[in-house]
C-alpha positions as CSV (number, residue, x, y, z in Angstrom):
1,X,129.7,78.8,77.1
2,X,128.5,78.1,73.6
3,X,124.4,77.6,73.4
4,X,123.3,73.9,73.0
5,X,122.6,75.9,68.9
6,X,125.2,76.2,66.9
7,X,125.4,80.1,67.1
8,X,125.6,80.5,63.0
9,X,123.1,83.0,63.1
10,X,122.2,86.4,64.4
11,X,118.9,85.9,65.9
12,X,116.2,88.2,66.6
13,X,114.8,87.5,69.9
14,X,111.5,87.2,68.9
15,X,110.1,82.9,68.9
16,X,105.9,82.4,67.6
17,X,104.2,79.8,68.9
18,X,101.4,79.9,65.7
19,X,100.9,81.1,62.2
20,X,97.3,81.6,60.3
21,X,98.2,83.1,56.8
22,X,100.6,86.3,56.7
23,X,100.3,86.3,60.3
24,X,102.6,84.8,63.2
25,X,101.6,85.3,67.0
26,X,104.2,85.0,69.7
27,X,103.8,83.4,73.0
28,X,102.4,86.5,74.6
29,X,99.9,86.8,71.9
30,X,101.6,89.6,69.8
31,X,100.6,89.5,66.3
32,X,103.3,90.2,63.1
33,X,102.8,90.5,59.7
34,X,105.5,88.1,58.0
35,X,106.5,89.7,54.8
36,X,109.6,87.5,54.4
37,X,107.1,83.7,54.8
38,X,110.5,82.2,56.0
39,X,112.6,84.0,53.4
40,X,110.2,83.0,50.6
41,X,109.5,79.5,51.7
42,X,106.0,79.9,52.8
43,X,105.0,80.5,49.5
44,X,100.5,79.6,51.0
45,X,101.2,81.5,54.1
46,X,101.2,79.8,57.3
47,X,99.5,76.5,58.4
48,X,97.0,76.7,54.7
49,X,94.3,74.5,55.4
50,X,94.8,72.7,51.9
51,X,98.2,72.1,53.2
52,X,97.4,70.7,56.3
53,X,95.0,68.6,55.6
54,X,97.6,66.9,52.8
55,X,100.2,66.4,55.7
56,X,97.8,65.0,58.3
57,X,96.5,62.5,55.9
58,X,99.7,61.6,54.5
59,X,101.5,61.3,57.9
60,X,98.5,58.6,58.9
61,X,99.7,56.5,56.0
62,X,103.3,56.4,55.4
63,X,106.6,58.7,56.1
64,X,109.6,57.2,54.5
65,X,110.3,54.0,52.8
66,X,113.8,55.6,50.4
67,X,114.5,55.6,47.5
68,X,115.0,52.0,47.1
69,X,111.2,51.6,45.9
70,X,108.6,53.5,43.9
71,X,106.8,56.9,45.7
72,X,103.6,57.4,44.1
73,X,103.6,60.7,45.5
74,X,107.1,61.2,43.9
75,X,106.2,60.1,40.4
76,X,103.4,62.6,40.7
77,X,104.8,65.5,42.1
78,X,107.4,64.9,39.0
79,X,104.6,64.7,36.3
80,X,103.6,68.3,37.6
81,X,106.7,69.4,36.9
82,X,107.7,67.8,33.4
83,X,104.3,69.0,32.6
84,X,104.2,72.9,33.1
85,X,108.4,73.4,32.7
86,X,111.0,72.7,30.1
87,X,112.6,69.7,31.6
88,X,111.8,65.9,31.0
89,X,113.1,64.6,34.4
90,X,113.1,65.4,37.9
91,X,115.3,64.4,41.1
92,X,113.8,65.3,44.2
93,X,115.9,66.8,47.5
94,X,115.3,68.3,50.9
95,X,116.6,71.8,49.9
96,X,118.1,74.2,47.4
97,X,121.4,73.6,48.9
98,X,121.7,70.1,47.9
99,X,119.7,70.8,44.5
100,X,122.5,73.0,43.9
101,X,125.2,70.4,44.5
102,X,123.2,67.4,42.2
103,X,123.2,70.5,39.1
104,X,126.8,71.0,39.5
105,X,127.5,67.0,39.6
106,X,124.8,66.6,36.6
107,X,126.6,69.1,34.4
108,X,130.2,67.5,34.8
109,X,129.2,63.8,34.5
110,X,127.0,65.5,31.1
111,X,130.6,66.4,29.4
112,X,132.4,63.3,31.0
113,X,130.0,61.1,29.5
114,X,130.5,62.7,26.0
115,X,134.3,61.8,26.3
116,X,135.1,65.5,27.5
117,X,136.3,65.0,31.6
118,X,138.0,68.6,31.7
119,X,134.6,70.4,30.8
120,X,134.1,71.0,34.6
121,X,134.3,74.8,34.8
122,X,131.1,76.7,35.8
123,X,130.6,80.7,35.2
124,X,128.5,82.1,38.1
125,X,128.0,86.1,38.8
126,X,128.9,88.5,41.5
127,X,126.0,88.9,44.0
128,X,124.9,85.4,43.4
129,X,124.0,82.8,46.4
130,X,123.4,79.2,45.6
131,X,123.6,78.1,49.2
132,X,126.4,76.8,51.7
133,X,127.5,74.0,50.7
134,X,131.7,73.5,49.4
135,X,130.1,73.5,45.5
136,X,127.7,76.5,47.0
137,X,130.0,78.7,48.7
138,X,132.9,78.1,45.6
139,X,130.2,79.3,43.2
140,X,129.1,82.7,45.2
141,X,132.4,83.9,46.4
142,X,130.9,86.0,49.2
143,X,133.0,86.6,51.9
144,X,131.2,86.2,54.7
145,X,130.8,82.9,53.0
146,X,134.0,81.7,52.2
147,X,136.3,83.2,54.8
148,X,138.1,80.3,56.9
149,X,136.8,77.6,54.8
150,X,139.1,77.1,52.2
151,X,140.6,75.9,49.9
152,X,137.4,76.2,47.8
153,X,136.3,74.0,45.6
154,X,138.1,74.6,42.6
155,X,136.2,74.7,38.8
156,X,133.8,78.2,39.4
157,X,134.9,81.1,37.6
158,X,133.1,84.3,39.1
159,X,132.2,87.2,36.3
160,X,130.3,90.6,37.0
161,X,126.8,90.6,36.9
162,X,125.0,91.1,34.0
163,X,128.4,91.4,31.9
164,X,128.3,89.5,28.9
165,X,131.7,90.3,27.4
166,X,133.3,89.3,31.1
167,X,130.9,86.0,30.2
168,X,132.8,86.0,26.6
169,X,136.4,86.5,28.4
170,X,135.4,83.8,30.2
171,X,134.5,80.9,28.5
172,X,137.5,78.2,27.5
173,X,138.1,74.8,26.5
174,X,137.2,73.4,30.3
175,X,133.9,75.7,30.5
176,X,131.2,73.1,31.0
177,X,128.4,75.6,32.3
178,X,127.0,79.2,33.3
179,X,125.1,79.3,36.7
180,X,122.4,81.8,37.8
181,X,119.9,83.4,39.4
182,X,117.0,85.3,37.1
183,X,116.6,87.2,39.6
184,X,119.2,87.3,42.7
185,X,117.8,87.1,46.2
186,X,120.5,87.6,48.7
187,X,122.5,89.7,46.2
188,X,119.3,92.8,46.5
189,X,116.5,91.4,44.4
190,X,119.0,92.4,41.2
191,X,117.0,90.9,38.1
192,X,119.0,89.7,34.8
193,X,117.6,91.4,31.8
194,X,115.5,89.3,29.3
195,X,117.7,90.6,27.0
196,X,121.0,89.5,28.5
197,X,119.5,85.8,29.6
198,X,118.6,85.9,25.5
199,X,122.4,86.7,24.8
200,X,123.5,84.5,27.4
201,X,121.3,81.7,25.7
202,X,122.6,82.4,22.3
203,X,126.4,82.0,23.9
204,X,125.8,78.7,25.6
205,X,124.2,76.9,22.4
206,X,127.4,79.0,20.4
207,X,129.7,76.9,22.6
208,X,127.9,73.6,23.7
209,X,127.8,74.8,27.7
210,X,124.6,74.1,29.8
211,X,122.6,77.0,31.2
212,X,121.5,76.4,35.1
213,X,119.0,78.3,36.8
214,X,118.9,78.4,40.2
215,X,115.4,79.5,40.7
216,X,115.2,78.3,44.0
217,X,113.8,81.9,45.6
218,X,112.5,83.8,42.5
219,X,110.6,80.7,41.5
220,X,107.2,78.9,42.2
221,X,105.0,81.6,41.1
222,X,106.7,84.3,42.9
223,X,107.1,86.9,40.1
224,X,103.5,85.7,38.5
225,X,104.8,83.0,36.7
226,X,105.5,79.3,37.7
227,X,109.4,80.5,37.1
228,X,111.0,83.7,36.2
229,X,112.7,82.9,33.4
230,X,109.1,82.2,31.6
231,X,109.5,86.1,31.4
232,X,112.1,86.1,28.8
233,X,111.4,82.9,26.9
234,X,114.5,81.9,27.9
235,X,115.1,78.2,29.1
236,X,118.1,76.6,30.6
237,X,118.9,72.9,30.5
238,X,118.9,72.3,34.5
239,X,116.7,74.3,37.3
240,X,117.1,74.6,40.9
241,X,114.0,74.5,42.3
242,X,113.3,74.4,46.6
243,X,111.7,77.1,49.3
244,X,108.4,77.8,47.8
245,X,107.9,74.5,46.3
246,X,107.5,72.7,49.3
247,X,105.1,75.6,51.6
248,X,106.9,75.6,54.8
249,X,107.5,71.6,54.6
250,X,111.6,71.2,53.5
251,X,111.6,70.0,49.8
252,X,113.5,71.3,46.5
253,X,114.1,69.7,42.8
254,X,116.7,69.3,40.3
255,X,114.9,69.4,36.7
256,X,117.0,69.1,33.7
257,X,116.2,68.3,30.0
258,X,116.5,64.3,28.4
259,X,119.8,65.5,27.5
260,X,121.2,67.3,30.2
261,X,120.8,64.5,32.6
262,X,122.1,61.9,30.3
263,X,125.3,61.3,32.6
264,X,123.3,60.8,35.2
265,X,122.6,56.5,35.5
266,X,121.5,54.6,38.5
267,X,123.9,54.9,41.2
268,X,125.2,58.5,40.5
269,X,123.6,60.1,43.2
270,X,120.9,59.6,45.8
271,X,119.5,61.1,48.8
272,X,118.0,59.2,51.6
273,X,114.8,61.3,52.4
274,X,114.5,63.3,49.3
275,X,111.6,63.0,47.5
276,X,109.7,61.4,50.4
277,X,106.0,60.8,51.1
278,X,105.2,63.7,53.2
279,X,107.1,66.2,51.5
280,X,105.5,65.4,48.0
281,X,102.3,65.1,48.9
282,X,102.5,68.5,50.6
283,X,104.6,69.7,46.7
284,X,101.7,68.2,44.6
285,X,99.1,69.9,47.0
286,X,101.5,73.3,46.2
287,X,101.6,73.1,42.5
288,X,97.9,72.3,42.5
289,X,97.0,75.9,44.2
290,X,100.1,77.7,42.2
291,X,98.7,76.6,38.9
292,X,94.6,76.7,40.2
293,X,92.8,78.8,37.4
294,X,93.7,82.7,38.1
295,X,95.7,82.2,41.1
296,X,99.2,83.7,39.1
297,X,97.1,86.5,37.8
298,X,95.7,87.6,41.3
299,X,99.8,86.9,42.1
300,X,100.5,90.0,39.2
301,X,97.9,92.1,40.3
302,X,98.5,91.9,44.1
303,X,102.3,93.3,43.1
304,X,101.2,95.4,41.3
305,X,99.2,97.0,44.6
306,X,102.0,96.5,46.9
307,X,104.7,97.9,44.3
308,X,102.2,100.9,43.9
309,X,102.2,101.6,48.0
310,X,105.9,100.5,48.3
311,X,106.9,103.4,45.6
312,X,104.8,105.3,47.7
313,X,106.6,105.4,50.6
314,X,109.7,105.6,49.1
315,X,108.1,109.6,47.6
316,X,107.3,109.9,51.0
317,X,110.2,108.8,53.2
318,X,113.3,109.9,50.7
319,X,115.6,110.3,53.7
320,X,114.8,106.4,54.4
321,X,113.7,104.5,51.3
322,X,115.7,105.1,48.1
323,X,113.8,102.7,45.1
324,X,111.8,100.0,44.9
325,X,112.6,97.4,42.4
326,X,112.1,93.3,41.5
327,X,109.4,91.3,40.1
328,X,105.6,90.3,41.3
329,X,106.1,89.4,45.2
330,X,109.9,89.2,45.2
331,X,110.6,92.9,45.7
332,X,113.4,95.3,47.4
333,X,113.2,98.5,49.1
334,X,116.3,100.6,48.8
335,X,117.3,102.0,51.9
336,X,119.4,105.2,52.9
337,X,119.9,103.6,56.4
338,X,121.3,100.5,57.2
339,X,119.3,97.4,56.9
340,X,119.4,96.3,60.0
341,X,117.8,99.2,61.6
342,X,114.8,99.0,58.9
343,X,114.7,95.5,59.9
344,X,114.7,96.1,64.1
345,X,112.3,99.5,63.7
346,X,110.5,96.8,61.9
347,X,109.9,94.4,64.6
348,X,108.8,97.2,66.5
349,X,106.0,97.8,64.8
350,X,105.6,94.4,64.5
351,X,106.2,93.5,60.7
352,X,109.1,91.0,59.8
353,X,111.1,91.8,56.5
354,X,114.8,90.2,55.2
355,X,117.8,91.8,54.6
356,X,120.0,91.5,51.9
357,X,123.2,92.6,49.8
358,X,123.0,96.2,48.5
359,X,121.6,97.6,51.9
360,X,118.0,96.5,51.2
361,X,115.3,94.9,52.6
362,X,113.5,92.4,51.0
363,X,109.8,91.7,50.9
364,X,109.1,88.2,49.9
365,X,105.2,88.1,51.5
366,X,103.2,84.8,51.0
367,X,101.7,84.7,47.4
368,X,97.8,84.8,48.2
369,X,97.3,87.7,50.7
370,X,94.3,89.8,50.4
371,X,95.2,93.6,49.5
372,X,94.2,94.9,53.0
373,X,97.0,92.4,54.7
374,X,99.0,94.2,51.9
375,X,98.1,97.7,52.6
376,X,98.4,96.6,56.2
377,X,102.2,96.3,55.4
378,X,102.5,99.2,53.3
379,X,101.0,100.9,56.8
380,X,103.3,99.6,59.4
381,X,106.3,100.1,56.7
382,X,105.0,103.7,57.1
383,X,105.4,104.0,60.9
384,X,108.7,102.4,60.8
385,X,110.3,105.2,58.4
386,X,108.4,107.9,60.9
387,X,110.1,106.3,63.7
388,X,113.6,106.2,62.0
389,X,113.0,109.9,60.9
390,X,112.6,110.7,64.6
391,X,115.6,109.1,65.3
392,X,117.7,110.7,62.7
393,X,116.2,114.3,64.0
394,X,117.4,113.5,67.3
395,X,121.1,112.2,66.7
396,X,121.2,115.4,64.4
């Protein structure tokens, strides 16, 4: 008999009935160190008081009235943003998955408004994920992804990553756009060079095609800047934005440039809760921490510690943990094993970290812990390789 939940997903049996910071407690009072803050959503940790109180003052005033009138907290939430990024506008959703879907819409209506309605095709890269939906899944190819749901959506043209000549081979009269991730989350924590984004700049202005990035997990001061691609001084003409953005309450953004949204009039697209009360006023209370005096500095130099115990471990525990590699809190441990026996010797010693593509784990940890939660982890991470050395001494 199916469960009353869709079973889409391979859950841990594990359920927590509270949060405080890095820390979630189960019904029975256990206590875990959440290095993955909801796959890089709980950017504050949980239940941040500043948070909090934003929601529980906001949710005595008003909820939802749509997009059919003004939101204060809207229009302010979108001044943040035109203020500290490259864009000029902002359209406001309730995830990266439909932020994704509005950049792909935004880009075609760009070149059909300039009298050029076969400019549709968008160059993404293998290893990418830009969420589920038909434009989503058509984009990242991955097979677990696509199988049983075609025909895909057609217009995405998938390259090799960080191939710029495949990027070259590419590009034709119906290109329109090159999609990607800075830095790729699901595909391992793989990171773009500045370099190549530069070249990749350089090629879109060369042949009048849009650059998107989807900076929906690297961004919101997860690599110690507001978004990665600060890093190269490299900006593209729409951004994904979602997960971090919103600390645990469901939000994400669509920015673009004057010109980049130009197709883009009244009646082009919508969403009924995007953009609403409670989930800006919760977004403005995030960006007002993120970009607090010091707070992306203290965001460099607590990576900095981690990465230091991570590599570490990995000197200690070569029959387990291979590399360490990413940027600022959006890091990758390598692993010899299979993932999914990190992850479980993980829950035994009660610390949660993600799997991803290129059999490693990911630790995406909340952006303001204190270096002893972080050597905490660094700790447990320990005893979880001991415990899968064990193992591999006794199958052996």
């Amino acid at each position: 008999m199916i469960s009353p939940v869709l079973p889409t997903y391979a859950r841990a049996p594990l359920s927590f009935k509270k949060g405080q910071g890095p820390w979630l407690e189960t019904d029975a009072g256990e206590m875990y160190l959440d290095m993955g803050a909801g796959i890089g959503v709980c950017s504050l940790g949980h239940a941040h008081p500043k948070l909090v109180a934003v929601l529980e003052e906001q949710a005595r005033r008003l909820w939802h009235t749509s997009n059919l009138y003004e939101i204060p907290n809207q229009q302010a939430l979108a001044e943040k943003l035109v203020e500290h990024t490259f864009a000029d506008t902002v359209f406001f959703t309730n995830s990266g998955t439909e932020a994704m879907e509005l950049a792909v819409k935004m880009a075609r209506k760009y070149f059909h408004s300039k009298g050029q309605p076969d400019k549709v095709e968008i160059i993404s890269f293998e290893g990418a994920f830009h969420g589920r939906s038909a434009a989503g899944i058509a984009a990242s190819k991955g097979a677990k992804m696509i199988d049983g749901f075609g025909p895909l959506l057609p217009g995405f043209v998938q390259v090799p990553f960080e191939d710029l000549d495949a990027v070259k081979a590419a590009i034709n009269e119906n290109t329109a756009a090159i999609l990607l991730e800075p830095i790729q989350g699901e595909g391992g924590i793989r990171a773009f060079g500045a370099g190549f984004l530069k070249d990749l700049k350089a090629l879109a202005n060369e042949h009048n095609l849009l650059l998107i990035f989807d900076e929906i997990q690297c961004g919101m001061g997860r690599t110690g800047k507001l978004f990665a691609h600060e890093w190269s001084h490299v900006t593209p003409d729409i951004m994904l934005i979602a997960k971090g953005i919103g600390g645990g309450f469901p939000l994400g953004a669509c920015v673009a440039t004057e010109e980049a949204a130009s197709g883009m009039v009244a009646g082009s697209h919508g969403s009924t809760y995007g953009g609403n009360p409670l989930a800006c006023a919760v977004g403005c209370a995030v960006m007002n921490e993120i970009l607090s005096d010091g707070f992306l500095i203290d965001v460099s130099r607590l990576a900095g510690h981690l990465r230091q115990g991570l590599e570490g471990l990995v000197a200690e525990h070569p029959d387990i943990f291979t590399f360490v590699r990413g940027e600022g809190l959006m890091l990758a441990l390598g692993c010899k094993v299979p993932v999914p026996d990190v992850v479980n010797a993980g829950y035994d010693e009660q610390i949660i970290v993600v799997p991803a593509s290129d059999n490693v784990v990911r630790l995406l940890p909340p952006l303001n812990m204190s270096t002893g939660d972080l050597d905490e982890a660094v700790w447990r991470l320990d005893r979880v390789a001991a415990a899968l050395e064990r193992r591999l001494d006794i199958s052996a």
